[in-house]
TIBA-595980 format. One record per residue: x, y, z of N, C-alpha, C, O, CB in turn. Coordinates in pm, whole numbers, padded with zeros to 5 digits, always signed. Glycine has a CB too. Layout:
XYZXYZXYZXYZXYZ;...
***
This chain:
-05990-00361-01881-06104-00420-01810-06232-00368-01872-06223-00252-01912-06099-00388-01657;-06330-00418-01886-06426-00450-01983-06567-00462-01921-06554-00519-01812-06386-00576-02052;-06719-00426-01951-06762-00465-01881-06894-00450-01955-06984-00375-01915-06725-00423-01768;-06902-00524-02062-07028-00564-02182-07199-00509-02130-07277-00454-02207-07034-00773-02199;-07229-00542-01982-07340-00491-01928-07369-00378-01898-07286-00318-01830-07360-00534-01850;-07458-00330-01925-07491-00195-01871-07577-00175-01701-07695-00180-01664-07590-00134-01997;-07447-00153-01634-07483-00174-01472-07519-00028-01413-07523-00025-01290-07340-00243-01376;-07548+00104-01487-07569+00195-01452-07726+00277-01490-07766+00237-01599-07459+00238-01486;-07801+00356-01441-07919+00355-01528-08017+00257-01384-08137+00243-01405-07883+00259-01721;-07969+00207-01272-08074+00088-01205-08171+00144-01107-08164+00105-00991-07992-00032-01117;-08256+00228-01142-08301+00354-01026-08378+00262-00953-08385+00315-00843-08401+00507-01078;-08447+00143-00947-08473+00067-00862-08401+00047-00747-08432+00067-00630-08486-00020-00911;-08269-00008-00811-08184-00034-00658-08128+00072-00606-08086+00061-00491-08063-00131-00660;-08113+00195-00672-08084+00346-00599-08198+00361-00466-08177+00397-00350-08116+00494-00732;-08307+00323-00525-08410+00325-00450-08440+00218-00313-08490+00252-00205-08501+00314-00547;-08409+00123-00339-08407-00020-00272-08295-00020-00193-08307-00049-00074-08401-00144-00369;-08183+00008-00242-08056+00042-00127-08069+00176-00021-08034+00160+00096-07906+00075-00220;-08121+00310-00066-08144+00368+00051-08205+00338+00120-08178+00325+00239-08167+00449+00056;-08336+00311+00049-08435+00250+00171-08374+00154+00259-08423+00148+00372-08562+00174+00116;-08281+00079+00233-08235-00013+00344-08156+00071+00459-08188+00101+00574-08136-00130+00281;-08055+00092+00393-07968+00189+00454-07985+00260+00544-07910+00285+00638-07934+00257+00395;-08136+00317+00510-08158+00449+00579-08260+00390+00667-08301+00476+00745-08206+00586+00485;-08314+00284+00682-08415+00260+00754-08348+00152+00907-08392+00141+01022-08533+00187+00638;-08223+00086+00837-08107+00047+00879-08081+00122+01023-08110+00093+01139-08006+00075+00770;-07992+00266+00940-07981+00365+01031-08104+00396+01150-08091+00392+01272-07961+00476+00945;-08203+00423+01085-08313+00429+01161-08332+00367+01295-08335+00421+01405-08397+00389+01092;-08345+00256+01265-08333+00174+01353-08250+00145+01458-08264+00072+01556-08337+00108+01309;-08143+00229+01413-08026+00214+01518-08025+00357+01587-07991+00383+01703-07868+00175+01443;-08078+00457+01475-08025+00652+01582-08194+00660+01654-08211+00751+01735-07981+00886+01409;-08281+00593+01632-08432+00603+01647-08428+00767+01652-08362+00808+01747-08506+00515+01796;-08478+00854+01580-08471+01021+01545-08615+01050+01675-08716+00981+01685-08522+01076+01312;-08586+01151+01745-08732+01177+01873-08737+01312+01824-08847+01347+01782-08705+01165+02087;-08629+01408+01819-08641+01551+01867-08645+01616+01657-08623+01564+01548-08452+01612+02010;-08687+01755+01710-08651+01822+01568-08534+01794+01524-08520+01775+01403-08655+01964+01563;-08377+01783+01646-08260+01793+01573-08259+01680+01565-08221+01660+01449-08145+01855+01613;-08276+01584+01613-08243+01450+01579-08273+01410+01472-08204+01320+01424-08284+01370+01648;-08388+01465+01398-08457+01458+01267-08379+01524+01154-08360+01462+01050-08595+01523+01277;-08328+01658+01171-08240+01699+01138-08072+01632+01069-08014+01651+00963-08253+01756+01232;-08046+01568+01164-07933+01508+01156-07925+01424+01087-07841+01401+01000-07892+01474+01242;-08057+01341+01134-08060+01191+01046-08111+01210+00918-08092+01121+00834-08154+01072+01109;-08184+01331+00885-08178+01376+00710-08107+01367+00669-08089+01283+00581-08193+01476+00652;-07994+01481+00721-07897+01487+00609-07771+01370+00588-07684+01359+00502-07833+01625+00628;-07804+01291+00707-07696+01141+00708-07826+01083+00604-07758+01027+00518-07656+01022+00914;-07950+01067+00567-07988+01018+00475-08006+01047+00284-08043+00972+00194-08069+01009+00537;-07948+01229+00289-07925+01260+00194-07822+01242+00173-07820+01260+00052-07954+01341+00173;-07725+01219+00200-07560+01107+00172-07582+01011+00127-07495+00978+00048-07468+01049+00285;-07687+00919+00141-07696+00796+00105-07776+00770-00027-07771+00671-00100-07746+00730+00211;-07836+00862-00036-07930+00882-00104-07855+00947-00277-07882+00924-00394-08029+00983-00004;-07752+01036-00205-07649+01058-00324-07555+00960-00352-07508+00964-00466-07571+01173-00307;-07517+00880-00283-07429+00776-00277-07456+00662-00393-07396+00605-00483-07439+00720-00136;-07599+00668-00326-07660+00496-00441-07698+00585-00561-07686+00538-00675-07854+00367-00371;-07730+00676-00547-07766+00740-00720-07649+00773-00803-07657+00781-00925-07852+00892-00723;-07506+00798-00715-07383+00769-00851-07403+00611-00874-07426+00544-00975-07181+00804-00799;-07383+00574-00721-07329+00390-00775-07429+00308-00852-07385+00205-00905-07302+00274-00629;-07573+00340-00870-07647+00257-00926-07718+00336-01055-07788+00274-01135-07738+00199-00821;-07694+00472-01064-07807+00551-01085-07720+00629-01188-07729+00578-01300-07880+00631-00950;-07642+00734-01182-07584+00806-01285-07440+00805-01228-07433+00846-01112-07652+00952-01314;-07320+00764-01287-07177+00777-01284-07138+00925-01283-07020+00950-01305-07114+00704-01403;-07250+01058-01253-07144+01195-01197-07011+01174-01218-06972+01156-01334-07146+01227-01036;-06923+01173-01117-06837+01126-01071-06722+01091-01209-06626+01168-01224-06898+01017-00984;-06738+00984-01295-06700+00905-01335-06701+00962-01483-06611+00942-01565-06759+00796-01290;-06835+01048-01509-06873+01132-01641-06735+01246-01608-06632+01237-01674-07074+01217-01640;-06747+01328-01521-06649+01441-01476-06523+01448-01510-06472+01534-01582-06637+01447-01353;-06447+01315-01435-06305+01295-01428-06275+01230-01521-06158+01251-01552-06253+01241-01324;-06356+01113-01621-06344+01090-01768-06192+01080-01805-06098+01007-01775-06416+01210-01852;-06217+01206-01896-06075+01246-01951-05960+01247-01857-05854+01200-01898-06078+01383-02006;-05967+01293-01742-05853+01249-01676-05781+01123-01646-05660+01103-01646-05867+01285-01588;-05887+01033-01617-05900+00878-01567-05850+00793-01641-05790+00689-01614-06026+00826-01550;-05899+00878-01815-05857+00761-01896-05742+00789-01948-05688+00700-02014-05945+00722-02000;-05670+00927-01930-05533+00995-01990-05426+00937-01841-05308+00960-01866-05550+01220-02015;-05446+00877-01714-05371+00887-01626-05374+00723-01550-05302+00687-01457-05416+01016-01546;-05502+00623-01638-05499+00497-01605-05577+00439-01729-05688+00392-01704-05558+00470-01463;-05527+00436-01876-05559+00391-01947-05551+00212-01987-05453+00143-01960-05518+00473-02000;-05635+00178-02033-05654+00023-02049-05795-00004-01916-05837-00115-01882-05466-00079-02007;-05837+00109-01869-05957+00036-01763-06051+00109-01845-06018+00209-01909-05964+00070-01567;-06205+00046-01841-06283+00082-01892-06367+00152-01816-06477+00105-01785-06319+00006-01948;-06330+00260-01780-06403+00374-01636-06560+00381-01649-06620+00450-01566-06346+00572-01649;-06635+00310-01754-06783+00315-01753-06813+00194-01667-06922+00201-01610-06853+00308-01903;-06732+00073-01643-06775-00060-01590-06818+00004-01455-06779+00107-01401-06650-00191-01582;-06916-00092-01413-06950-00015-01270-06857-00084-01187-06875-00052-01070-07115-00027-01206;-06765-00166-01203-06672-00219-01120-06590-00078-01086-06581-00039-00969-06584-00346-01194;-06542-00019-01174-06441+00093-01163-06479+00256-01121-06431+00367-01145-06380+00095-01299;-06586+00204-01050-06637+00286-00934-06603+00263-00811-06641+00339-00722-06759+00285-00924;-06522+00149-00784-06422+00158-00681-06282+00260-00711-06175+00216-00755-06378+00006-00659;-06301+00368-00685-06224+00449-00747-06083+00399-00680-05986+00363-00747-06271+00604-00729;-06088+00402-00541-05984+00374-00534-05873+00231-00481-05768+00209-00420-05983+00462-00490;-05951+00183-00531-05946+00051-00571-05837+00004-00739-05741-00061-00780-06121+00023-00586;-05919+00077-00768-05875+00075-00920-05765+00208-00992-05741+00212-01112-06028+00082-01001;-05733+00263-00936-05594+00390-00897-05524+00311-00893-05448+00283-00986-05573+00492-00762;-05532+00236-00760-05405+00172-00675-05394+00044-00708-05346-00029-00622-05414+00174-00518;-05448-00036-00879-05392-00153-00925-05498-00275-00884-05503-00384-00940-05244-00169-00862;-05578-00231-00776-05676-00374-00756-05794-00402-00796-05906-00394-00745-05704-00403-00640;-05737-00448-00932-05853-00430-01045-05925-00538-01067-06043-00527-01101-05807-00393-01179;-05857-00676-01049-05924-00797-01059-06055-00826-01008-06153-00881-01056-05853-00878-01011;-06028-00770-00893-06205-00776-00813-06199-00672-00701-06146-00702-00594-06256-00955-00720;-06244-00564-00719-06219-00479-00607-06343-00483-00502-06386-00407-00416-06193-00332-00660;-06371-00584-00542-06456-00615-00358-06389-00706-00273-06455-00743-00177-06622-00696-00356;-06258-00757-00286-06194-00791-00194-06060-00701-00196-05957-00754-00154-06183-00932-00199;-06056-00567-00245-05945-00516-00237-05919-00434-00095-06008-00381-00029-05934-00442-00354;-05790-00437-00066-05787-00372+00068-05850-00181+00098-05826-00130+00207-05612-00389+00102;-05893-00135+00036-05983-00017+00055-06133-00102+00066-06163-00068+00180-05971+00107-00089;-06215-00166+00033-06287-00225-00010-06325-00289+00172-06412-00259+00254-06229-00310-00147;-06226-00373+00174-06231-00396+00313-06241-00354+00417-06301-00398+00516-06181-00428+00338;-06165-00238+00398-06162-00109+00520-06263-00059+00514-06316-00040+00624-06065+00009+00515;-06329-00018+00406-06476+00073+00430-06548-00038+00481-06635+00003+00558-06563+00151+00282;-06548-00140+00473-06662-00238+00587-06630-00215+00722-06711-00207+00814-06652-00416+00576;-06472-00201+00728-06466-00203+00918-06533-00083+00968-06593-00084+01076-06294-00194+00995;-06522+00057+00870-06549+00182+00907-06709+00180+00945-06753+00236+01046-06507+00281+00790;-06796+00102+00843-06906+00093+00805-07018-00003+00921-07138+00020+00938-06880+00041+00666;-06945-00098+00980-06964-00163+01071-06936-00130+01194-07012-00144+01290-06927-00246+01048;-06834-00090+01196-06787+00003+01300-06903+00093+01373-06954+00085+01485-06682+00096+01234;-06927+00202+01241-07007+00290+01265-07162+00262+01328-07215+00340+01408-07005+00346+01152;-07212+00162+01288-07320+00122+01357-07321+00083+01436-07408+00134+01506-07379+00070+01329;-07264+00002+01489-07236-00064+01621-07227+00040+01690-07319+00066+01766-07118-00153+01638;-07120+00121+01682-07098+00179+01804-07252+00290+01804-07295+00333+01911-06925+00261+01806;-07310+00318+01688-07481+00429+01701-07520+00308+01800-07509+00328+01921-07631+00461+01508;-07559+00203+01759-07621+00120+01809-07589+00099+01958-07677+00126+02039-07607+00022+01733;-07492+00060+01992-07459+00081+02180-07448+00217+02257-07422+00229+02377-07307+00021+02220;-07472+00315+02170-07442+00445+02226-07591+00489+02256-07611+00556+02358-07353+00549+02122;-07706+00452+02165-07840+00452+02155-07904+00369+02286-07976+00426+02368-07875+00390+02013;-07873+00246+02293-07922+00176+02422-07851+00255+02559-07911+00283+02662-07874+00002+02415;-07748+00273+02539-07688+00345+02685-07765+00511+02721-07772+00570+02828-07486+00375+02659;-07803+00542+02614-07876+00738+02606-08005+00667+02663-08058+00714+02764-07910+00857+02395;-08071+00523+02586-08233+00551+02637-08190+00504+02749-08189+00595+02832-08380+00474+02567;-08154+00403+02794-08156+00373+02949-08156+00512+03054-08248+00529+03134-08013+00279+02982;-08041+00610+03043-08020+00691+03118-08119+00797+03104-08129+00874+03199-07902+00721+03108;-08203+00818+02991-08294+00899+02969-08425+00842+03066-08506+00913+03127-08313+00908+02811;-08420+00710+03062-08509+00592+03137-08521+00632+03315-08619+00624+03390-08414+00417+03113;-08403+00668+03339-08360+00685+03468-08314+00834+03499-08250+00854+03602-08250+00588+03493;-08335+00906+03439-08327+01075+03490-08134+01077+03505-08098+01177+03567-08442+01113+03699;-08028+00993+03465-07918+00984+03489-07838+01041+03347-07882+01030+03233-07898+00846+03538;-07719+01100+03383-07645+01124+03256-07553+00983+03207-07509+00898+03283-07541+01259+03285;-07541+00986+03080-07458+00874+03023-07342+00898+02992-07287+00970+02909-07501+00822+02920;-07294+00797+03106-07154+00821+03111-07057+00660+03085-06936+00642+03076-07129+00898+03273;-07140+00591+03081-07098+00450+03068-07108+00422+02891-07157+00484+02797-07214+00341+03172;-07012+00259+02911-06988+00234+02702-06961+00291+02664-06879+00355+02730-07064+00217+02591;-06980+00330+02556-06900+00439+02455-06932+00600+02493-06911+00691+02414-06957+00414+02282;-06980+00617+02614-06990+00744+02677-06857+00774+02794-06833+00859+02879-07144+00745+02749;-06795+00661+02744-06678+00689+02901-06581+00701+02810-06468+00718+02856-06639+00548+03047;-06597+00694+02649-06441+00758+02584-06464+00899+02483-06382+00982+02444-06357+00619+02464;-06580+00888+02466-06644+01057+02407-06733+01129+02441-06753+01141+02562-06691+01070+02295;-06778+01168+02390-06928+01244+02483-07007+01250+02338-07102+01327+02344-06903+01454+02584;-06996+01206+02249-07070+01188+02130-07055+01124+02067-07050+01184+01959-07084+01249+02067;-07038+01005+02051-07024+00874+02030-07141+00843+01915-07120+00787+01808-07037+00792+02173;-07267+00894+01964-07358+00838+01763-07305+00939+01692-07246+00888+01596-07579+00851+01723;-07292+01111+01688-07191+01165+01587-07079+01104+01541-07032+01144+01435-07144+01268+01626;-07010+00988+01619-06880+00991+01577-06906+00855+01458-06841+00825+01358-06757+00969+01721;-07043+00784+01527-07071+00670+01451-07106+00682+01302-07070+00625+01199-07173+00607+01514;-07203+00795+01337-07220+00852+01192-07131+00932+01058-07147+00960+00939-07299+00929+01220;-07022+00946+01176-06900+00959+01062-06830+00873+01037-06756+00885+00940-06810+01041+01076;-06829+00765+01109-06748+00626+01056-06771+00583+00956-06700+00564+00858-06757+00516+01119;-06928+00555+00986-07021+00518+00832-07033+00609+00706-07039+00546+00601-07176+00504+00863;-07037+00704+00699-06998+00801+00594-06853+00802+00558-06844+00819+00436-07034+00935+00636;-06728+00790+00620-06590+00753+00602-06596+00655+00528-06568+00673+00410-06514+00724+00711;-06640+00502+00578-06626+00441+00513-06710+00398+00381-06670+00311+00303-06604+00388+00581;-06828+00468+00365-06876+00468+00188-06817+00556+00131-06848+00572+00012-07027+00497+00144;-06714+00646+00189-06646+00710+00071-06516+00676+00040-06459+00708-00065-06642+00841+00083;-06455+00591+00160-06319+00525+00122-06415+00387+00009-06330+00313-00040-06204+00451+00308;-06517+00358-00023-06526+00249-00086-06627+00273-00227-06667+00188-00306-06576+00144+00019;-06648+00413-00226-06710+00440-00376-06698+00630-00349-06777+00700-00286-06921+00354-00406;-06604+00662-00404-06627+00814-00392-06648+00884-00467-06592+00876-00577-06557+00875-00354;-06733+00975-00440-06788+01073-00537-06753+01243-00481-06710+01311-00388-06966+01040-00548;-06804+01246-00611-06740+01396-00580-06841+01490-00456-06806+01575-00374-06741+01494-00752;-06985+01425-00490-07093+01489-00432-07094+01440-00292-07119+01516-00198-07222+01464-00505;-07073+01344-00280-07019+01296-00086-06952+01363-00094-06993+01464-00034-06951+01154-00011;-06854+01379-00137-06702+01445-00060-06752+01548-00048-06715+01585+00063-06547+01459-00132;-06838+01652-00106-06825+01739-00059-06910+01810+00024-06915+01927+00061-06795+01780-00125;-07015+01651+00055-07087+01690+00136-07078+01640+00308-07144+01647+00412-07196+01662+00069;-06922+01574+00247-06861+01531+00406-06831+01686+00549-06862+01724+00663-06663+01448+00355;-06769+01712+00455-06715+01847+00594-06830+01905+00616-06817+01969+00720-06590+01992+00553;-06937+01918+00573-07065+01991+00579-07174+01941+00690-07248+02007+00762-07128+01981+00438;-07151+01761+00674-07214+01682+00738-07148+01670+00879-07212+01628+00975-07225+01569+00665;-06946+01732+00889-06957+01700+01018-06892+01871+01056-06781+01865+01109-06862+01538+01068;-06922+01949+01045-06973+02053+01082-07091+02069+01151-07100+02102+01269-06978+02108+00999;-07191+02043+01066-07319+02013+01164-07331+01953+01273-07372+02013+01373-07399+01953+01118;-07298+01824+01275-07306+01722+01359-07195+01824+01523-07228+01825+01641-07223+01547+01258;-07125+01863+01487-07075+01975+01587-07125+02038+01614-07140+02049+01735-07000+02042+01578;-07174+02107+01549-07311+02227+01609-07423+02180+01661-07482+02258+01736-07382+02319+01499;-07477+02063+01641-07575+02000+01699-07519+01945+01858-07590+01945+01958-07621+01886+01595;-07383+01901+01853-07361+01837+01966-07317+01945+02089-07308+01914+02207-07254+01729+01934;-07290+02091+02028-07281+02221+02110-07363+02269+02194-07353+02311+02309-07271+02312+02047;-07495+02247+02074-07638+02239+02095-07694+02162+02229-07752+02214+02325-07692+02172+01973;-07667+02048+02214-07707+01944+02265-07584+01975+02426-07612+01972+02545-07690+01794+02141;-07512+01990+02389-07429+01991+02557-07494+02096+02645-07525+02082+02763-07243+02040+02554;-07515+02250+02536-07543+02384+02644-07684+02309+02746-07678+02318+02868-07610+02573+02528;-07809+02234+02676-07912+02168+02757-07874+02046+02836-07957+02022+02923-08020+02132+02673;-07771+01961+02830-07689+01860+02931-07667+01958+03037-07734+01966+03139-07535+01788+02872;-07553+02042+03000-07521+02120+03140-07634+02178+03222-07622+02171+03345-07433+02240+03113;-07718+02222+03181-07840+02297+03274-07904+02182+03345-07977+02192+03444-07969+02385+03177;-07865+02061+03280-07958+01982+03349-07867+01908+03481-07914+01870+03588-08030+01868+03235;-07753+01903+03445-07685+01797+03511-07602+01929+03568-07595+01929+03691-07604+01656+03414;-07555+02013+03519-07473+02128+03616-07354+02080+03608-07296+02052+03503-07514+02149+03777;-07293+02062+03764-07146+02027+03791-07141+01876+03728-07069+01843+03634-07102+02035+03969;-07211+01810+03783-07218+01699+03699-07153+01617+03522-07116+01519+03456-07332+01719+03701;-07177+01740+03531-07173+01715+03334-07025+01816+03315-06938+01806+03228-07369+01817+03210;-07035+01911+03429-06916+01976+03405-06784+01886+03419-06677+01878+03360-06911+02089+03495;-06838+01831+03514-06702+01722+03533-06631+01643+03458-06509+01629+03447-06719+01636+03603;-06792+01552+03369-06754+01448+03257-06705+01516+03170-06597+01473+03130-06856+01365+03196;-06749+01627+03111-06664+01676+03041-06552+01726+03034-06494+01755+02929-06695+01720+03013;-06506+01743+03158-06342+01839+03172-06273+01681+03157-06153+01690+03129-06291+01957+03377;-06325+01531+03169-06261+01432+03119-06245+01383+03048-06138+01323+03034-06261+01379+03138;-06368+01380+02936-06430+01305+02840-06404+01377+02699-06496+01457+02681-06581+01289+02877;-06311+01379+02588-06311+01440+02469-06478+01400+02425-06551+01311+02467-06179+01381+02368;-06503+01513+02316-06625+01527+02273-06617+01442+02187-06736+01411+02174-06670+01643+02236;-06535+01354+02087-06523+01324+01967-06417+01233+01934-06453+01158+01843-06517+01428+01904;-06279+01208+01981-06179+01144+01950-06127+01131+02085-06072+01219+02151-06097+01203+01848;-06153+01000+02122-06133+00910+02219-05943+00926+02251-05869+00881+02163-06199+00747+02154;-05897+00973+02341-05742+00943+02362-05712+00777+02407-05770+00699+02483-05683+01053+02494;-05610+00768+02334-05537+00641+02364-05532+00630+02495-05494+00728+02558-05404+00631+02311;-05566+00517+02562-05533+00480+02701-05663+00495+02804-05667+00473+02925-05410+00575+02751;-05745+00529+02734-05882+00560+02799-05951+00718+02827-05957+00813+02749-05869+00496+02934;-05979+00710+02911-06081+00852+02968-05932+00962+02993-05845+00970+03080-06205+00808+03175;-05956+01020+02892-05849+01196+02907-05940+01264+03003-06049+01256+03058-05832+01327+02730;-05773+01372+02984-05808+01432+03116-05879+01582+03058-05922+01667+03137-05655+01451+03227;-05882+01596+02926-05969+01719+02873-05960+01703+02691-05862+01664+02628-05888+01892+02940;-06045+01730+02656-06026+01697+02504-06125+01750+02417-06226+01788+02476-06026+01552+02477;-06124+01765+02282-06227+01772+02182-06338+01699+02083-06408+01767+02008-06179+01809+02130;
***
């Protein structure tokens, strides 16, 4: 596989795609507090590394080189097509924007906003009304835009991975834990038994099958 153009080098659209992305996001986590600002940095320095392999410099692709081409030879690992890494591993080389990884990082990716996005209208309302949020995607986690924001980071790395996401994944949801630790010790003071309750039901993070558990993480 072959790919005569030179599709790498485009710091325009490195530039032009975060800005979407991130303004995207924006729009959906609306950032108020220091941590909120916080958070949504470093979910914007992901993206920001993201479009600068895929449009900007092949890292990634320079690195593993010699491996890539000693362990899947006949692909031409400079095409920017074959930055679907794993896409192109696993044989779906013809067009890996309809390959089934390819696809999945959209559900992850879509996923992920949506649910920032309904988890965001349900926080301001209740912030609106002096009430805790416990309704929508607050009646199967108790952090529901963290979890959104890892959907969406899941899925740009199931669909272009780099070495520099990856390893700035566990880092990104480390934090996002400590922020939401953060964020509970001032829930409880406010809400008390209240909050004690939702939480002895509500996992913080991974929703149990069948609905509202009866204690979780």
């Amino acid at each position: 596989m072959s790919d005569p153009i030179p599709q790498y080098g485009l710091w325009s659209l490195v530039i032009v795609n975060s800005a979407i992305f991130i303004m995207f996001a924006f729009s959906f986590f609306k950032p108020k507090t220091r941590r909120d600002w916080r958070s949504f940095g470093a979910f914007s320095a992901f993206l920001v590394a993201l479009f600068t392999e895929m449009y900007g410099f092949p890292l990634t692709i320079y690195f593993l080189s010699g491996w890539l081409q000693s362990q899947f030879p006949g692909i031409d690992w400079f095409a920017h097509d074959s930055g679907h890494l794993l896409e192109m591993m696993f044989g779906w080389q013809a067009n890996p924007h309809f390959g089934p990884f390819h696809l999945l990082s959209f559900a992850f990716i879509g996923g992920g906003f949506i649910l920032i996005s309904k988890a965001w209208r349900i926080l301001y309302e209740s912030h609106q009304h002096g009430t805790l949020a416990v309704t929508g995607p607050y009646a199967y986690v108790r952090h529901p835009q963290y979890v959104g924001f890892v959907l969406v980071m899941l899925g740009f790395l199931i669909q272009w991975p780099t070495l520099l996401t990856l390893a700035m994944f566990p880092f990104l949801i480390w934090m996002y834990i400590k922020l939401a630790r953060m964020e509970e010790i001032e829930v409880r003071r406010e809400f008390d038994q209240t909050y004690a309750t939702y939480a002895d039901q509500t996992p913080a993070f991974v929703p149990r099958l069948g609905g509202m558990a009866a204690r979780g993480v």
